[in-house]
N, C-alpha and C positions, 0 to 999 in steps of 0.2 A: 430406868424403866422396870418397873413390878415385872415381874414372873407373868402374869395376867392378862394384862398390857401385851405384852410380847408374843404368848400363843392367840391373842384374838386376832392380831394383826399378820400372823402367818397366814393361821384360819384364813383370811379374807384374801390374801395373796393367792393362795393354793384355789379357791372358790374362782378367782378371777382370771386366771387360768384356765379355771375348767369349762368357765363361761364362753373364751374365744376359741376354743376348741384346741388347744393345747393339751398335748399325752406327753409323758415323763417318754426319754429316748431310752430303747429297749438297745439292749447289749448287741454287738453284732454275732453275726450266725455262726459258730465255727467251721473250720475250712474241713473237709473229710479228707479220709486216711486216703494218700495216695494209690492209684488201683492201674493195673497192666492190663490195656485194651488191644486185642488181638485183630489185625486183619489182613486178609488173607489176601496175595498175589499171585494173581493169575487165577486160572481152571484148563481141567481139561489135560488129558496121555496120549501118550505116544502123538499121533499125528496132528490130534487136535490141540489146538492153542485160542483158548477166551482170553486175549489179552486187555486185559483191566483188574483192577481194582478190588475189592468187595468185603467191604458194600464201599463204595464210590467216596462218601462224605462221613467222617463219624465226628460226634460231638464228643468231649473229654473234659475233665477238670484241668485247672491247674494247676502241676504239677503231676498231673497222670503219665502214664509212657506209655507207647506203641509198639506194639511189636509184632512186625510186619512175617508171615511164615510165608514159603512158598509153598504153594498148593497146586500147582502145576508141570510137564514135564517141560518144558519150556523155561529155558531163566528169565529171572525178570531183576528192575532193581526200584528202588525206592528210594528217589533223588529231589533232594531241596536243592536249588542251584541258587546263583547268584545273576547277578548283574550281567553276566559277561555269556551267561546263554547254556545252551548244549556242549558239554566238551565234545570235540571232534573225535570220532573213530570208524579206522582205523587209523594208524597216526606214523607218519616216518621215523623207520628204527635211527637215531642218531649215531651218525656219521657212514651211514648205508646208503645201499645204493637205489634209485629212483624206484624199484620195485619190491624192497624192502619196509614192510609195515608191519607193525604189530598192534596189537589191543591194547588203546587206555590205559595204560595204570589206574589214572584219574579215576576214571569210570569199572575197572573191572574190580578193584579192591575198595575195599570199605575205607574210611577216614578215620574210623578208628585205630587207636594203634592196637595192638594184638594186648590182651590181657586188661587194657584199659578200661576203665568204668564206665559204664550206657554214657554214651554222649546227652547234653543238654543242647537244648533251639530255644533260642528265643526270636528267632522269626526273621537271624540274618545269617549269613556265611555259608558253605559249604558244606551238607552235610549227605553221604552218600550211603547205600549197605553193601555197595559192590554188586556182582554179581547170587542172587539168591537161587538156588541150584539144589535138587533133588543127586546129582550126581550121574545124572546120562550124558549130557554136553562138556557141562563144567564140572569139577570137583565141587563138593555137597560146600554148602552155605546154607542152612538151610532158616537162616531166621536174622531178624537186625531191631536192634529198640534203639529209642531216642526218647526224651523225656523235657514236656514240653514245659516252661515254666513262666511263660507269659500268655495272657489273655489276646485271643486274636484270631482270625481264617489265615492259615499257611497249605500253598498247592504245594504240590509236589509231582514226578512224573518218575515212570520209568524211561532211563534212556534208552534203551534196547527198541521200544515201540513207542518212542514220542508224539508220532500223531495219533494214538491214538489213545494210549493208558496214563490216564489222570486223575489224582484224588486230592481232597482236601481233609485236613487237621482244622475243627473251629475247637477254638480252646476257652471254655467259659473260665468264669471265677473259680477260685478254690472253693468258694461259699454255696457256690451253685445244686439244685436239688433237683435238677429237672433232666440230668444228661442219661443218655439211656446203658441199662447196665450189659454187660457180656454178651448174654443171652439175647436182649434186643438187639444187638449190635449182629448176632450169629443170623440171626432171621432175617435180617435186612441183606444180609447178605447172598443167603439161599436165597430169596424172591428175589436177587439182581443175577443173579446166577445161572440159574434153571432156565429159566430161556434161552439166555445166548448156550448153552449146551446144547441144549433139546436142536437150536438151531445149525449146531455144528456137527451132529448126529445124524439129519437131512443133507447137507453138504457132502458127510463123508461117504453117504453110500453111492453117490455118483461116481466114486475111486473105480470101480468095478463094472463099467455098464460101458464097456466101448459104444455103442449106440449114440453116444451122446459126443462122442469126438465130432471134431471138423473136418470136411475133407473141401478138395476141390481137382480140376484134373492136374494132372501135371505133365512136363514134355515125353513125349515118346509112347503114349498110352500110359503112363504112372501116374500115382497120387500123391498129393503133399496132403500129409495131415500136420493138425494143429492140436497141442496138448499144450495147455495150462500148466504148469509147473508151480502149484499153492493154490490154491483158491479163496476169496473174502467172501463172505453173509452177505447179505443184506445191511447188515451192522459189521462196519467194516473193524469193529473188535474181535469178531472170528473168525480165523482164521483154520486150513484144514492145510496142514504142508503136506503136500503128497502129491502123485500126480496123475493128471486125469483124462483117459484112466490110467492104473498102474504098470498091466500090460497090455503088449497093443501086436496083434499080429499084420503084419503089412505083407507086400511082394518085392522082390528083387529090383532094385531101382529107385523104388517109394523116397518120398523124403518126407522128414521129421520137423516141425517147426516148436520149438518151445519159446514159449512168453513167460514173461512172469516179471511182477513189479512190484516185488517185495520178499528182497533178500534170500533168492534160490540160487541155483548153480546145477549144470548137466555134468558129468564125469560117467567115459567110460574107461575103464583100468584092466584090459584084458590079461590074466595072467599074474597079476598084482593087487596086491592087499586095497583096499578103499581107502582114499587118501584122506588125512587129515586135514579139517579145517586150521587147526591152530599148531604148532609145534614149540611148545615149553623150553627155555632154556636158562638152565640155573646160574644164578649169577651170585658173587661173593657179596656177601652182606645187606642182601636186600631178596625181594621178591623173587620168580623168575620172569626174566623177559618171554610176551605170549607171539611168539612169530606166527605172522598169517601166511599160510602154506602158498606162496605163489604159483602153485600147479593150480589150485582151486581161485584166487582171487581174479588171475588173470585169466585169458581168453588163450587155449590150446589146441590148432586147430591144422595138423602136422600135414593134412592132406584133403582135397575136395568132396571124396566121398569115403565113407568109414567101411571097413574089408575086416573086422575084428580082430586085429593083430598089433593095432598102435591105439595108444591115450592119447584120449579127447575131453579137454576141457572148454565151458560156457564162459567161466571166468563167472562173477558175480555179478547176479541180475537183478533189475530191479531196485537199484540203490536211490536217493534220494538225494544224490551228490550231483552234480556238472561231467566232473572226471571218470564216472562210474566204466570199468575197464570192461564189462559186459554186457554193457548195452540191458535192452529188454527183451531179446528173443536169440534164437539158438536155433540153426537148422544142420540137418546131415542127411545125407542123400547114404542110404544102405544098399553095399554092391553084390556082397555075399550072402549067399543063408546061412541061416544060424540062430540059436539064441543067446541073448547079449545084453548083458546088466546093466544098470548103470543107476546112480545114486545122486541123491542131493549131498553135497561132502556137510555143508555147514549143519544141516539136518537127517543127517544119515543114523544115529544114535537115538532119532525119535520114531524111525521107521519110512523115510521120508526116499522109498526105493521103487525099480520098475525094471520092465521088462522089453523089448524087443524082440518079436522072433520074425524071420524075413523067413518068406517060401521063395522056390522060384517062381 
């Protein structure tokens, strides 16, 4: 076949082609330079705690990473789990005795091992940042990345506040041009933010307003009042640990009744230091074991009515357990005058304190 021959009949090829609507396949899109998308956990000091996410949902590439800061005085953590659920805590110290517990491993230390390289997810196993901490509660953590390299939506929660703080990772193509950059991601996050603050700001000025206590009569001409030990929003992701009010002047006799149901605790410690929630102990070749101080977990309650000269523990209130050793409420009937401290232990380091003064 001629030279001739040959271009007429491509000629007519390429035409007929163009006739059914046929385009030559364009090259695919390249993938863009990996990029570190920031987002923040928690909101909110000292007593206030926004426990969520923010911004809630964020879109990323494939192959981008996260990396999750805390931004609250409140720890929080940033947990992919698997199949098998919530790890339990607190957790029986092994080979200790029935009141013997400490915190997680699982759950208070990252998966990473120390020095190791950002972890990868591709949307299966166990991937946690431990405890992420400013350094009032816990020693500082103050950040955790992961790097996501399959296309897909992956939840995640903090365990510390499971019913309530939850976010999702949607992870497009590498190719994708549509995910929003830093910036849009920082915005999304103030406009998710700013209310539930503004709303935890109204909350907290009720700290200070006895007027707003409960009363009713109590035997012998006395009152029993009722004080909230934390308070929830409207939006039960706010939180105001503190308690309401902070101080409370009553009379000789009076009794006190604390609720609360979501992880408080009453201690009074006449003469002694504020007791610790947790007690560190170093072990050869690993982590330290986090001992939960059983003055604070359990329920300490040496005598009927409180004369400021013996500790008194609620034990922890509010749990979301069967077992929970504290029940939801806490009362003490006050025999003496005086003025008389007493602290949230688990929350004592975010300002979570109050007062008692009895007249006669």
């Amino acid at each position: 076949m001629n030279r001739i021959a040959l271009s007429c009949r491509l000629s007519l090829a390429v035409g007929m082609l163009m006739m059914v609507g046929c385009q030559p396949v364009q090259p695919e899109a390249p993938a863009a330079a990996p990029r570190e998308i920031v987002v923040g956990a928690g909101a909110g000091q000292d007593v206030i705690a926004v426990n969520a996410f923010f911004p809630e949902s964020v879109h990323i590439r494939a192959g981008d990473t996260v990396t999750w800061k805390i931004t609250s005085d409140e720890p929080h953590t940033a947990s992919f789990l698997t199949e098998e659920g919530i790890p339990p805590d607190p957790v029986p110290i092994p080979g200790g005795g029935p009141t013997d517990l400490m915190l997680n491993p699982v759950t208070f230390f990252f998966t990473r091992a120390p020095d190791a390289p950002v972890e990868t997810y591709y949307g299966t196993g166990y991937r946690n940042s431990g405890f992420l901490s400013v350094g009032k509660v816990t020693p500082p953590n103050p950040s955790y990345s992961l790097t996501f390299e399959k296309p897909g939506t992956y939840s995640y929660i903090c365990i510390i506040h499971p019913e309530t703080m939850h976010g999702e990772i949607v992870v497009e193509a590498a190719t994708a041009t549509d995910v929003p950059s830093q910036e849009d991601v920082d915005a999304q996050a103030e406009a998710e933010r700013a209310p539930l603050l503004e709303m935890a700001d109204t909350l907290r000025a009720q700290t200070t307003d006895p007027s707003l206590v409960l009363t009713e009569p109590g035997p012998n001409g006395s009152s029993i009042w009722y004080v909230p030990a934390g308070m929830t929003g409207s939006d039960p992701r706010v939180q105001v640990y503190d308690f309401f009010p902070k101080d409370l002047s009553i009379k000789k006799g009076d009794t006190i009744v604390w609720t609360s149901t979501f992880f408080h605790q009453v201690a009074f410690f006449p003469g002694q230091p504020a007791p610790e929630f947790v007690l560190p102990e170093e072990q050869a070749g690993g982590p330290p074991l986090l001992r939960v101080n059983t003055e604070v977990a359990f329920r300490n309650k040496p005598a009927g009515e409180y004369d400021g000269t013996q500790s008194f523990s609620s034990g922890l209130m509010g749990l979301p357990i069967s077992d929970n050793p504290g029940g939801t409420t806490f009362s003490l009937t006050f025999s003496e005058p005086g003025t008389n401290e007493y602290v949230c232990a688990v929350h004592r380091a975010l300002g979570m304190k109050g007062t008692v003064t009895v007249t006669e």
